[in-house]
C-alpha positions as CSV (number, residue, x, y, z in Angstrom):
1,X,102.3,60.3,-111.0
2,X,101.6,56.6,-109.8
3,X,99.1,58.0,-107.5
4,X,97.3,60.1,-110.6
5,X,97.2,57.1,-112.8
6,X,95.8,55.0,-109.7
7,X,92.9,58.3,-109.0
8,X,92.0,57.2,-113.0
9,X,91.1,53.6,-112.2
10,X,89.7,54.7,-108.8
11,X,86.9,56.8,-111.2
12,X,85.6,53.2,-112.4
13,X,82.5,52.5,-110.7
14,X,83.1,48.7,-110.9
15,X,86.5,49.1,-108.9
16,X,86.1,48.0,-105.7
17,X,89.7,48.0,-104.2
18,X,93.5,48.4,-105.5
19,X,96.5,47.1,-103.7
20,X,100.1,46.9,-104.3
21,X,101.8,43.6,-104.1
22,X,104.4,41.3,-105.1
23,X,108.2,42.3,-104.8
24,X,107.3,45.6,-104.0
25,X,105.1,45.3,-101.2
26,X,107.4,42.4,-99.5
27,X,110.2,44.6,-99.8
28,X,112.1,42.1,-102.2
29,X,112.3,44.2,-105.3
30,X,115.1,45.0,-107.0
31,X,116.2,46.9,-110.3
32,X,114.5,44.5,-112.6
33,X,111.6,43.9,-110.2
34,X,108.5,46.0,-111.7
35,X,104.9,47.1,-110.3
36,X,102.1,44.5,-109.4
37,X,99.0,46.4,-109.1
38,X,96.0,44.3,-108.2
39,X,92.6,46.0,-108.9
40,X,89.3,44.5,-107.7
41,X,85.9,44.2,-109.9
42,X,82.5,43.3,-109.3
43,X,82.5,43.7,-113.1
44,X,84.6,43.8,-115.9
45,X,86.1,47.1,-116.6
46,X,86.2,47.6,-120.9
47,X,89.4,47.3,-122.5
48,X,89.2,50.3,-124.9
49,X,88.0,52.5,-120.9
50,X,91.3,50.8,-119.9
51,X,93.2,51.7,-122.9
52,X,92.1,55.4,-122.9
53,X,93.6,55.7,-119.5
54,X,97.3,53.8,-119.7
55,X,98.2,55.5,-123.1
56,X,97.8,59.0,-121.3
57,X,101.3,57.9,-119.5
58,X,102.4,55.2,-121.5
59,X,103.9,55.2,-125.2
60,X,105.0,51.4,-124.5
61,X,102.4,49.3,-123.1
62,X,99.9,45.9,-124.1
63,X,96.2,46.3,-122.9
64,X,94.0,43.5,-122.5
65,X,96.4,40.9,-121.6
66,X,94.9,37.5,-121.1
67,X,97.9,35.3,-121.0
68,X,97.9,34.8,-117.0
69,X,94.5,36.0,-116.4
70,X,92.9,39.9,-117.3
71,X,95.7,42.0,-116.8
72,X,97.2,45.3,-118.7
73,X,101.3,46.1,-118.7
74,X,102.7,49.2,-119.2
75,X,106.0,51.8,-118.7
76,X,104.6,54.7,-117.2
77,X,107.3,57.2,-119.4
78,X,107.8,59.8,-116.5
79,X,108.9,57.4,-114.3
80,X,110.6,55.0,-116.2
81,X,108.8,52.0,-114.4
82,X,106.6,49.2,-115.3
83,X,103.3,48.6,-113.8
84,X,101.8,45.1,-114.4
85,X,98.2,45.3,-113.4
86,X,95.9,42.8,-112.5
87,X,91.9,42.5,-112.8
88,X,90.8,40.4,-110.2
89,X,86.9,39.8,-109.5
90,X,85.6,40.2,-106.0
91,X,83.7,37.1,-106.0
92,X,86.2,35.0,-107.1
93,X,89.0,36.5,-104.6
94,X,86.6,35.5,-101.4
95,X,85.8,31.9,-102.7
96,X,89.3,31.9,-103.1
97,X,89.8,33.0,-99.2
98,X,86.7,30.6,-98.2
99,X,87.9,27.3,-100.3
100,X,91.7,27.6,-98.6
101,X,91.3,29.5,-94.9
102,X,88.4,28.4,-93.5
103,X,87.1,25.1,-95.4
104,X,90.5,23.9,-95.8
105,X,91.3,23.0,-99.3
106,X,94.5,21.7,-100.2
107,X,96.1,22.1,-104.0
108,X,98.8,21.0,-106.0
109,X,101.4,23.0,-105.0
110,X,101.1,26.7,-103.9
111,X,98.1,26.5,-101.9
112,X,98.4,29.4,-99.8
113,X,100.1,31.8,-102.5
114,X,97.1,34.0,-102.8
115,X,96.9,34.6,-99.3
116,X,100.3,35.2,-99.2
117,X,99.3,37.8,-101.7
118,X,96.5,39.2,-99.4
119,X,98.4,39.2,-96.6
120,X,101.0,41.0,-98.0
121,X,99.0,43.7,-100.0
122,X,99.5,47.7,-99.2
123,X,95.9,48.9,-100.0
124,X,95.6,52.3,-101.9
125,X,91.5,52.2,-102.3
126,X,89.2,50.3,-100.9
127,X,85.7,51.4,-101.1
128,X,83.6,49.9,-97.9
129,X,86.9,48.6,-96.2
130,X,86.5,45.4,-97.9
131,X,89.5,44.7,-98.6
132,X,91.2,45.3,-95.2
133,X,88.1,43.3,-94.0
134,X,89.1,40.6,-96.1
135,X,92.8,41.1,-95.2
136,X,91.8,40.9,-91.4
137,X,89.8,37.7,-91.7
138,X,92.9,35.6,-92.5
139,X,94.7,37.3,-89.7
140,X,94.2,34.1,-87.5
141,X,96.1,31.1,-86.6
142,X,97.1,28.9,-89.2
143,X,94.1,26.1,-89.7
144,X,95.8,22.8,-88.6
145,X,93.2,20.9,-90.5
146,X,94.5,22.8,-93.9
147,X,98.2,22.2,-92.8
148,X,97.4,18.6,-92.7
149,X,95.8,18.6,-95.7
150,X,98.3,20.1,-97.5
151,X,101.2,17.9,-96.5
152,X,99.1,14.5,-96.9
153,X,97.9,16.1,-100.3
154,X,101.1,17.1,-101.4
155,X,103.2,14.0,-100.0
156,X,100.8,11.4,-101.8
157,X,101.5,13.5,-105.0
158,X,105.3,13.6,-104.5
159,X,105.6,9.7,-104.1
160,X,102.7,8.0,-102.0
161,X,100.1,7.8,-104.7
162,X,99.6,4.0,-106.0
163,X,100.1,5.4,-110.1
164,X,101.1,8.6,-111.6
165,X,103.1,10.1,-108.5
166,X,105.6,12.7,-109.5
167,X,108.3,10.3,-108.4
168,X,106.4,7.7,-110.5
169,X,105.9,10.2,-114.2
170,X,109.7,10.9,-113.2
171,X,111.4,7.6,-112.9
172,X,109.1,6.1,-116.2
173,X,110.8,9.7,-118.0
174,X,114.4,9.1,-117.1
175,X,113.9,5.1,-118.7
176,X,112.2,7.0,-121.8
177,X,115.2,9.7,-122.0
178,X,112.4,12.2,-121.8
179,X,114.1,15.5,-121.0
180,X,110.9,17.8,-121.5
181,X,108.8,15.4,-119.6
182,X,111.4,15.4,-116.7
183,X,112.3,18.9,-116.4
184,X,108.2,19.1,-116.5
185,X,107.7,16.9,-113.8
186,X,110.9,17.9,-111.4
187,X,108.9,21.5,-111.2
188,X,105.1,19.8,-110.2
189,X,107.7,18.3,-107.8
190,X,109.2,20.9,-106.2
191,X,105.9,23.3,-106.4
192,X,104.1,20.2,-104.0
193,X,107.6,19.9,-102.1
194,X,108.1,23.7,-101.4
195,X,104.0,23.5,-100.4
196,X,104.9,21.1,-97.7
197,X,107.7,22.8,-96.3
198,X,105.8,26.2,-95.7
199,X,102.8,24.3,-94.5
200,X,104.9,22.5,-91.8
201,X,106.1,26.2,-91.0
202,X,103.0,27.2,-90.7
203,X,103.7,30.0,-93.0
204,X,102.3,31.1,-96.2
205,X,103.5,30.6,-99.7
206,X,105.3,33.4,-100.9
207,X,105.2,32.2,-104.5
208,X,107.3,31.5,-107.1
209,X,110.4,33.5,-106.7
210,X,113.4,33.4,-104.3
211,X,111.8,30.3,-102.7
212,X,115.1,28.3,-101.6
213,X,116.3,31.6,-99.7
214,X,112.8,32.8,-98.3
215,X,112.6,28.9,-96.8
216,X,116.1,29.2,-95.5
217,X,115.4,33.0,-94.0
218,X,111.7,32.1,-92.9
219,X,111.4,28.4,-91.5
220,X,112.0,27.2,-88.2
221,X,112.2,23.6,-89.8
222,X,113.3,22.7,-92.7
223,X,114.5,19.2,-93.8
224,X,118.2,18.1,-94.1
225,X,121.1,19.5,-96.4
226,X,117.9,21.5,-97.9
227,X,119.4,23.2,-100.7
228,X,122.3,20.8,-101.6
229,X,119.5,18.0,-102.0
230,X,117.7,20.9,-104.4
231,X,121.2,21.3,-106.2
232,X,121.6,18.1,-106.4
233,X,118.0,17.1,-108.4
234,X,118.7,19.9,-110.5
235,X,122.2,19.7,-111.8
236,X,122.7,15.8,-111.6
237,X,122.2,14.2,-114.8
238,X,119.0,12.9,-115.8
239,X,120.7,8.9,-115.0
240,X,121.1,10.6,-110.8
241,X,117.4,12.3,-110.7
242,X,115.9,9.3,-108.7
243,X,118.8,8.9,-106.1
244,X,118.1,13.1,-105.3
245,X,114.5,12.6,-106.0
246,X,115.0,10.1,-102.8
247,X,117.0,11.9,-100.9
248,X,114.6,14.8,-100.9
249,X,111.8,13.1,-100.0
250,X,113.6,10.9,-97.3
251,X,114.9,14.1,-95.6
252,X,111.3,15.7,-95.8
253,X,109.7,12.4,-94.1
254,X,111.8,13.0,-90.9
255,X,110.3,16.4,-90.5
256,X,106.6,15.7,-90.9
């Protein structure tokens, strides 16, 4: 069944690859883990074409979601299984590739994730094998000019910068009793911190999800009492967040 509804969006002419990622893909998924289906346009593919094709297996499902980007979600009945599906434009993916694996651009925080994503992909159609080729381009040694980049990037937002470091926004929240603002800032925080640890591993960002147990199962280095100074930030009260804050990035330092 998944492989006749996948046939359907094959049929588009402005398809010009599917994958599988996320959970699935890594091997990661569980019972409440559902589907990512990432299709590739060189144009956009009309809700209402969409639509016609998901309600043929769905009697649950929202087309033309825009929330995280152009995406449909939907319970394909027979199987009892949720496919969330992604439109991603060609152009857009390879500038994405370019920007981050071979001119070295650092982010705020999950820099390699969509690589991660590439890398990680199972590839069901792909017209002109460019998406293997794509695949296959970032099957190289890690750049150690974007490793760099992302842990000087990422350490001057943590604390280095002269105003508005995380540390900084942080400490001036706790004195305003700020909870939103804090609980706000503590996850920039960690997105840069958990950017810096896979950089220094050379490895790429697996996302979101799992991250504390992927760093402990996946890096060769990783900073001292790791996950009790991540407890720590997050379940000391708001009066202790500075002392963990410190001890986090203290621990960090001595592995750079």
């Amino acid at each position: 069944m998944f492989n006749t509804i996948m046939q359907e969006f094959q049929n588009f002419p402005q398809v010009k690859a599917i994958a599988v990622g996320g959970s699935t893909s890594a091997e990661t998924s569980d019972n409440k883990s559902d589907v990512d289906v990432y299709i590739f346009v060189e144009q956009d593919i009309p809700i209402n074409a969409r639509k016609n094709i998901i309600k043929k297996f769905s009697s649950k499902y929202e087309v033309g979601c825009e929330y995280f980007g152009s995406g449909d979600e939907f319970l394909v009945d027979s199987l009892n299984l949720q496919l969330d599906i992604m439109y991603w434009n060609t152009n857009w993916f390879e500038n994405i590739v370019e920007n981050v694996w071979f001119k070295h651009y650092a982010a705020n925080g999950y820099t390699t994730a969509f690589l991660y994503t590439l890398k990680n992909f199972n590839i069901i159609y792909d017209r002109d094998d460019w998406l293997l080729n794509l695949k296959n381009s970032i099957n190289t040694q890690y750049p150690e000019e974007l490793k760099q980049n992302i842990i000087n990037r990422n350490m001057m937002l943590l604390k280095d910068k002269p105003f508005a470091s995380y540390y900084e926004q942080i400490e001036k929240a706790v004195f305003r009793n700020d909870i939103v603002s804090i609980n706000h800032r503590i996850s920039a925080f960690l997105a840069s911190y958990f950017d810096i640890i896979f950089a220094i591993n050379e490895l790429l960002h697996p996302g979101e999800k799992r991250l504390i147990q992927y760093a402990i199962n996946n890096c060769k280095i990783l900073p001292k009492d790791f996950e009790e100074n991540i407890r720590k930030l997050l379940e000391l009260p708001n009066s202790e967040k500075l002392f963990a804050l410190n001890l986090i990035i203290k621990e960090l330092r001595l592995t750079i």
